[in-house]
C-alpha positions as a printed Julia matrix, in Angstrom:
320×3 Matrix{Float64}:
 31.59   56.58  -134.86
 29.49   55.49  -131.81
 26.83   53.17  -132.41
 24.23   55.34  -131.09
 25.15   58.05  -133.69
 25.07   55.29  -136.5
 22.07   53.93  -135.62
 20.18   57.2   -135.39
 21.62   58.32  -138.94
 20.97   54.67  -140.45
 17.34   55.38  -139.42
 16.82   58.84  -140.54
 18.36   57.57  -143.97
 15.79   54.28  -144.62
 12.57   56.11  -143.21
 13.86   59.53  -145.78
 13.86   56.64  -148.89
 10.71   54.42  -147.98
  9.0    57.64  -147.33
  9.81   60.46  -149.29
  8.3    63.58  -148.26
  5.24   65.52  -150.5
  6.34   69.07  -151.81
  4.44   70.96  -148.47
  5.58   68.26  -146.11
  9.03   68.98  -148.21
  8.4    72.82  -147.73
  7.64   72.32  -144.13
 11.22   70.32  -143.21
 13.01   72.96  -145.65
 11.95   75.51  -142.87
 13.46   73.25  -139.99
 10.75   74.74  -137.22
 12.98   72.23  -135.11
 16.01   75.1   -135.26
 13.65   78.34  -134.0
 14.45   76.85  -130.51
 17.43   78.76  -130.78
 15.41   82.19  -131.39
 14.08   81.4   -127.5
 17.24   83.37  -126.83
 14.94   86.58  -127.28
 13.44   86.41  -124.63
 16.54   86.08  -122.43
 16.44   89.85  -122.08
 12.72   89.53  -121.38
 13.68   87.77  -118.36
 16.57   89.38  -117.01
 15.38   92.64  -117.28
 12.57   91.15  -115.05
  9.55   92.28  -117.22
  7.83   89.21  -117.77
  4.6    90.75  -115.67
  4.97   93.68  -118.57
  1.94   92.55  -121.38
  3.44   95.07  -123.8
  6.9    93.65  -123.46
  5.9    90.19  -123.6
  4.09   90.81  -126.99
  6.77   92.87  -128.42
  9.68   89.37  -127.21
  7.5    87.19  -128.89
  6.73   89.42  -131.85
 10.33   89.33  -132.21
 10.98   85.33  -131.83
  8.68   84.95  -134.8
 10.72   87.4   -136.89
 13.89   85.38  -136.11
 11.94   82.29  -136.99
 10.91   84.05  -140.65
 14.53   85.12  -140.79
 15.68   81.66  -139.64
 13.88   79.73  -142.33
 14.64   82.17  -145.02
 18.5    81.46  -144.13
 17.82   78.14  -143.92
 16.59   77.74  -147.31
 18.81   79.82  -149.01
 21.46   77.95  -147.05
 19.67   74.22  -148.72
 19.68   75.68  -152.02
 23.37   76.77  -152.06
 24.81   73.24  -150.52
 21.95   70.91  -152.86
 25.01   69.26  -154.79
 27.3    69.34  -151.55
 24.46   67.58  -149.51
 24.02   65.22  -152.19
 26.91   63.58  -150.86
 26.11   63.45  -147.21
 24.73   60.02  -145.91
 21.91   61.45  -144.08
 21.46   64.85  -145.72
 20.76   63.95  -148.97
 17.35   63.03  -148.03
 16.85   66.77  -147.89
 13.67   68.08  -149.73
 15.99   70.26  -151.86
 18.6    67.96  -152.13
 16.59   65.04  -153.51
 14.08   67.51  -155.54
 11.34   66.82  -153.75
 10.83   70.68  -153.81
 11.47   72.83  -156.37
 14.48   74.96  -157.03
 12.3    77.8   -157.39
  9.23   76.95  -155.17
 12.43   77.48  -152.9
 13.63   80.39  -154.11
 10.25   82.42  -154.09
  9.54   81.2   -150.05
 12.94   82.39  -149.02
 12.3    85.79  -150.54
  8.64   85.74  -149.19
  9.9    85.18  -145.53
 12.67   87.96  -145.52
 10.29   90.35  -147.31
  7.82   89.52  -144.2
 10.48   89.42  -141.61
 11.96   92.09  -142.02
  8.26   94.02  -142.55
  7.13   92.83  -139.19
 10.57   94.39  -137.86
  9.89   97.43  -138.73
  6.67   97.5   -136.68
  8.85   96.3   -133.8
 11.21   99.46  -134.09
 14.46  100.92  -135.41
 17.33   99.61  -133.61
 15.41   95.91  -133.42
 15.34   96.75  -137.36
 18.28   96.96  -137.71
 19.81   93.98  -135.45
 16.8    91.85  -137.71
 19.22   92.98  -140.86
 22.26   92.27  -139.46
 21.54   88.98  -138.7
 19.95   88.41  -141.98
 23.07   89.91  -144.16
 25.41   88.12  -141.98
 23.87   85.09  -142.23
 23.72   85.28  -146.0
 27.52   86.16  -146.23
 28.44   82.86  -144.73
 26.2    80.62  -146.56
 28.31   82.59  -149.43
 31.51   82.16  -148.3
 32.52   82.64  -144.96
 31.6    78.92  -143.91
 34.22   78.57  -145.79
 36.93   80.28  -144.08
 38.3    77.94  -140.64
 37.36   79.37  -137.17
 35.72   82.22  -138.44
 32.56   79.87  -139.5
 32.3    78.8   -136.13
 32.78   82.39  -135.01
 30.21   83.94  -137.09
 27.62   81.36  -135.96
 28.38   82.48  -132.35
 27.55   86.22  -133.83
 24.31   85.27  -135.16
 23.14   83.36  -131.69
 24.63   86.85  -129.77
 22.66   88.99  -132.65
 19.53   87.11  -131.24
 19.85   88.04  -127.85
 20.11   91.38  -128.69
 17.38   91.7   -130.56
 14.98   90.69  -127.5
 16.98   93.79  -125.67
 16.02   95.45  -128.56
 12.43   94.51  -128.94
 12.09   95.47  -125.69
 14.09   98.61  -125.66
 16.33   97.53  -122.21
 19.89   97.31  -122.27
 21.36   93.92  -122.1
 24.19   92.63  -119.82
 27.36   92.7   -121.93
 28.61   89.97  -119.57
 25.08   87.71  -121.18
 26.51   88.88  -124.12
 29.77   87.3   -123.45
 28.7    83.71  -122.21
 26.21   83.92  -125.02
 28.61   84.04  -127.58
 31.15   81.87  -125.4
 28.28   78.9   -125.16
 27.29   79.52  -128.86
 31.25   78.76  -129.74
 31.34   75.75  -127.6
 28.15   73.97  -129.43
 29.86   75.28  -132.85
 32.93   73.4   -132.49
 31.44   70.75  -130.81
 29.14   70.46  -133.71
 32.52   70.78  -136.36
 33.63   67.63  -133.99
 31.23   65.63  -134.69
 30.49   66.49  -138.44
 34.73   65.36  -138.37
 34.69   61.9   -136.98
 31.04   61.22  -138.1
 31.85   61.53  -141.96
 35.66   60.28  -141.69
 36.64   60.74  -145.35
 33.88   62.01  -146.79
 33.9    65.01  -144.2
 35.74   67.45  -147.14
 33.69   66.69  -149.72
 30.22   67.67  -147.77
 31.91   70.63  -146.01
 35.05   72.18  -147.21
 36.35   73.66  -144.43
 36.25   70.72  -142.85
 39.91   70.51  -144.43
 41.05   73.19  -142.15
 40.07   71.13  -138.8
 41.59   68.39  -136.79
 40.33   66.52  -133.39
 42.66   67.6   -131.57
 42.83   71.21  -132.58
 39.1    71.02  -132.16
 39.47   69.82  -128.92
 41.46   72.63  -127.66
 39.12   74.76  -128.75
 36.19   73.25  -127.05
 38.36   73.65  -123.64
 39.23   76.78  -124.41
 35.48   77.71  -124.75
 34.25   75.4   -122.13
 37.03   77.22  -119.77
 35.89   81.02  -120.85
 31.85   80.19  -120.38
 32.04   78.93  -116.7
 34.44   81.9   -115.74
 32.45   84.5   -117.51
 29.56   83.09  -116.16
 30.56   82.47  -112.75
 31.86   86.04  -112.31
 28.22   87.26  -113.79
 26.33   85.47  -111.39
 28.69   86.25  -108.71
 29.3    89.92  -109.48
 27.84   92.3   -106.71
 26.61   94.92  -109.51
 24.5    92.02  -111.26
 23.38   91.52  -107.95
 22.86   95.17  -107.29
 20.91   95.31  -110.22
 18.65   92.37  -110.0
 17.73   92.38  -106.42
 18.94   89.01  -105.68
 22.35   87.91  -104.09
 21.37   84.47  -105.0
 22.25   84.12  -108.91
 25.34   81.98  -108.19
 22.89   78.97  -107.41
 22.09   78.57  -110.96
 25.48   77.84  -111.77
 25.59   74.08  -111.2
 23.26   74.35  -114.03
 25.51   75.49  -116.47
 28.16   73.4   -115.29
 26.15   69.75  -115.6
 24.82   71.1   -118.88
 28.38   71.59  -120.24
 29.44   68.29  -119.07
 26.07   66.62  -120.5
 26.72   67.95  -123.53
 30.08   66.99  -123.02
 29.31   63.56  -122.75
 26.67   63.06  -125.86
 29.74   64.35  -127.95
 32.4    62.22  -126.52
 30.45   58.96  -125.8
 27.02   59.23  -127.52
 28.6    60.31  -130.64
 26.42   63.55  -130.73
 26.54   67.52  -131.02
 26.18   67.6   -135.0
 22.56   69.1   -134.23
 22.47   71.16  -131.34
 19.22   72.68  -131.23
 17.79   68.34  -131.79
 19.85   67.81  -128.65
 18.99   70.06  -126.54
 14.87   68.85  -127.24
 15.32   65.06  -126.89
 18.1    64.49  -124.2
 16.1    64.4   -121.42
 18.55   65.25  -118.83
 19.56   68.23  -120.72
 15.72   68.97  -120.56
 15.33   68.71  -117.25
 18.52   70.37  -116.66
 17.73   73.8   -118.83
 13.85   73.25  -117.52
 14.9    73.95  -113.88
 17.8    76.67  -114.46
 14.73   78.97  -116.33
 12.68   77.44  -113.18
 15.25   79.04  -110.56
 16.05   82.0   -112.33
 12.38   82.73  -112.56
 12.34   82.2   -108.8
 15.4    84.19  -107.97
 14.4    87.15  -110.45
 10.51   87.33  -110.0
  9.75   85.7   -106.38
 12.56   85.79  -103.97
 12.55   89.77  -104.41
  8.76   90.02  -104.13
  8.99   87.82  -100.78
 11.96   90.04   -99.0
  9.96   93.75  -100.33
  8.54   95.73   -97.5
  5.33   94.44   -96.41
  6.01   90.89   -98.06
């Protein structure tokens, strides 16, 4: 294991024992507000269908990234309740505020029901077909903290679903229809980061790997390897021949797309590198906030999409 990736889990280990978390401080981490970074993928449709100027539609997006975030603590917690004994075991997640009983079985228990209860009540003011995406992701989400993380490849698979479920419900919130080829290198992307993140769970825990995560039994490094290359492969070309496409195009007002695909590319190979070298990719949504060059890197694709989508077209109009 790198010494980078040791170091960090050494000192999220000592500062969890010198400094236990209270029960709301406890609540608060249960609810990992660190992870809704991945609900941002709401508003992808927000962007693309080039409505960000729309008020309504903007309120109804981020109406919807708080429902995910409800929904995405509620999993969460019922995920923490299910693995307590499992993560007692883990070097780093055993510090947990479930795991260790710093809160309550069913102080836990009551929030989770409390946030899908709200969740999926603020859905319904959001409408139908957003409803329903809101459930899917929410039953799905609860059948593999059950038992299909269980099951090898199709744990990694249904984690893609739920990150493709969230960009269709900001299509939904917004009642637009979303590119099925975002769909595709959405779920592609969300595949990579889930085996990268089996990867590193693998070498990081060694022997104890089984006994935190069971399926863990079903995976090698090399076979996990594979996968990430076969992954890695799919997103570029599916990307690539979105950006590239002369309907997108068409459709966008802007011939320019492909320029945002050195983007993807160094944030593959960033990525890349924190799991092969740094020892990282066990927490996706951590990486992607504190590497900076994977910052800076996502910062200034949204920067020249925004451009591409919002200005360039404005500039060549009639009269511009």
């Amino acid at each position: 294991m790198p010494k980078r990736a040791r170091h960090r889990d050494k000192k999220l280990t000592s500062d969890a024992a010198v400094h236990p978390p209270g029960v709301i401080e406890g609540v608060v981490r249960s609810l990992r507000p660190h992870q809704w970074v991945k609900n941002v993928l709401l508003f992808a449709a927000l962007v693309f269908s080039q409505k960000m100027g729309d008020v309504r539609a903007v309120l109804l997006a981020s109406a919807g990234f708080v429902i995910f975030c409800l929904l995405s603590s509620f999993v969460y917690l019922v995920n923490d309740v299910l693995d307590r004994e499992h993560d007692r075991l883990h070097p780093v997640k055993r510090y947990r505020p479930i795991a260790s009983g710093v809160v309550p079985l069913p102080v836990a228990v009551g929030l989770a029901v409390v946030l899908l209860v709200a969740g999926l009540a603020g859905a319904v003011g959001v409408g139908r077909w957003f409803l329903l995406t809101a459930l899917a992701y929410a039953l799905l989400s609860l059948a593999y903290c059950f038992a299909l993380k269980k099951i090898v490849i199709l744990d990694v698979m249904v984690l893609a679903v739920g990150y493709t479920l969230r960009a269709v419900a900001g299509a939904e919130a917004i009642a637009v229809e979303f590119s099925d080829w975002l769909l595709l290198c959405t779920t592609l992307l969300a595949l990579f980061l889930g085996f990268c993140k089996r990867r590193q769970e693998l070498t990081s825990l060694r022997h104890d790997a089984v006994s935190h995560r069971s399926v863990l039994a079903g995976y090698t490094e090399p076979f996990l390897d594979q996968m990430i290359a076969v992954v890695t492969a799919s997103t570029v070309v599916a990307y690539m021949f979105y950006a590239l496409s002369d309907d997108v195009a068409a459709k966008l007002g802007t011939p320019y797309l492909g320029l945002t695909v050195p983007f993807v590319l160094y944030g593959i190979f960033r990525y890349f590198y924190l799991v092969h070298v740094r020892g990282g990719g066990g927490r996706p949504s951590r990486e992607l906030m504190t590497d900076k060059p994977l910052v800076i890197n996502v910062l200034l694709y949204g920067l020249t999409v925004i451009v591409l989508l919002y200005l360039l077209p404005a500039a060549s109009a009639p009269g511009a």
